[in-house]
Each structure stands twice: as structure tokens, then as C-alpha cells.
N, C-alpha and C positions, 0 to 999 in steps of 0.2 A: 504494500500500500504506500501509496506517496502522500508529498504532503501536498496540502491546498496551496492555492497562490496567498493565503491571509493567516499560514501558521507553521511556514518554513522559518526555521534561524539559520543566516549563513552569516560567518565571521569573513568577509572580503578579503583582508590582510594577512591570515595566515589559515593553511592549510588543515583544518578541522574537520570540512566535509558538513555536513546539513544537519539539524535537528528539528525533527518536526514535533510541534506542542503536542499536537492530534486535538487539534478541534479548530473550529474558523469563529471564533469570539474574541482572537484580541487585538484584529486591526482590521480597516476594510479595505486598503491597499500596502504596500511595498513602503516601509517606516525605515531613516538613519538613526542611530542612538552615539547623536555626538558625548564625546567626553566619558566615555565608556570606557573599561580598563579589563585588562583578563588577568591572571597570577596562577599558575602552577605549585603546587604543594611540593613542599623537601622532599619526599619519596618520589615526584615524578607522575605520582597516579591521579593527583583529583587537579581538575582546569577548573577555574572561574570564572566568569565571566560577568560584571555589572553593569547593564547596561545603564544609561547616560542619561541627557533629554532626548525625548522622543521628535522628531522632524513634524510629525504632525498625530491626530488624536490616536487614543490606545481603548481598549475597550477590556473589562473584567470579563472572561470568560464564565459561561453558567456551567455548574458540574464540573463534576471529576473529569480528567484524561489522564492518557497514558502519554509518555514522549517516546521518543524512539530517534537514534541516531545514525546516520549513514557516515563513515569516515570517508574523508577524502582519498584518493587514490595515487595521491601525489605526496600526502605523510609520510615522511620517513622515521626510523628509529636511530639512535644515536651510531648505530655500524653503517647506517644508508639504504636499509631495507626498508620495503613500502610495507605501508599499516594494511592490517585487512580490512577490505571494505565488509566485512560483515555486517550488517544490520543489528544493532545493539537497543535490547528493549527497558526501560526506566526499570526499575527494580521495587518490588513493593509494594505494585499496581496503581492501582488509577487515584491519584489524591489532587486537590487544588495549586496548579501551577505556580502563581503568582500572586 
């Protein structure tokens, strides 16, 4: 399943690959989050990402969703090896986003 054109997250700037919210409740087109920042944890394993102001309005999604991530194909690991694009599902199940 893909995502909607209203609940894709793509980081431009470096190679993450897409996260989809799994629902079309929190924007009704294509949103910049200036002044946004990301930080990786000392192990390496958890990304952050905060996003900023929003370019234009956001909207509170109703209900739970699940997210789901696609890595990009172009990640590499610290040897130069490409990430799996495996399809990576939220853990936990369906709880309120944002």
C-alpha cells in the first residue's frame, strides 16, 4: 500500500526514503517545515526528526493509524552498503500520531 499524496513524509536533504502516516487528515496538499532539525541517537538506531513551521495549514488527524516506512534505496551503511528497502511497519499498532 502506498501512501496518499496528503500523508507521505519525505526528508529532501538526506536519504531516509518515505514515511507514510497512513491516513489523509493532516494536510490537504504538499507542506515545507522550515526550521526543522533531525539528530540520531549514540547507538546509531533511533532518527529524529522535529518538524518546524508549517509552509501552510496542518490539520489533527481523527483516529488511530499505523505509519509505515519505505527506506530509500540510495542509504548506505557506514562500509557503503545500500539499506534494505524493506517496508518497515510502526510497532505497537495503530495509536494517535501527532
Amino acid at each position: 500500500m502506498g501512501c496518499s499524496s496528503n500523508d507521505a513524509v519525505t526528508v529532501t536533504s538526506v536519504n531516509l526514503g518515505t514515511l507514510c502516516l497512513g491516513g489523509n487528515g493532516f494536510v490537504t496538499a504538499a507542506r515545507t517545515f522550515s526550521n526543522s532539525s533531525m539528530t540520531m541517537s549514540a547507538g546509531g538506531t533511533v532518527v529524529t526528526i522535529a518538524l518546524g513551521t508549517a509552509s501552510g495549514a496542518t490539520m489533527t488527524q481523527a483516529g488511530t493509524t499505523t505509519m509505515t516506512w519505505t527506506p530509500s534505496a540510495t542509504a548506505l551503511d557506514v562500509a557503503g552498503n545500500a539499506c534494505s528497502t524493506a517496508v518497515v511497519t510502526e510497532s505497537g499498532g495503530a495509536d494517535v500520531e501527532f
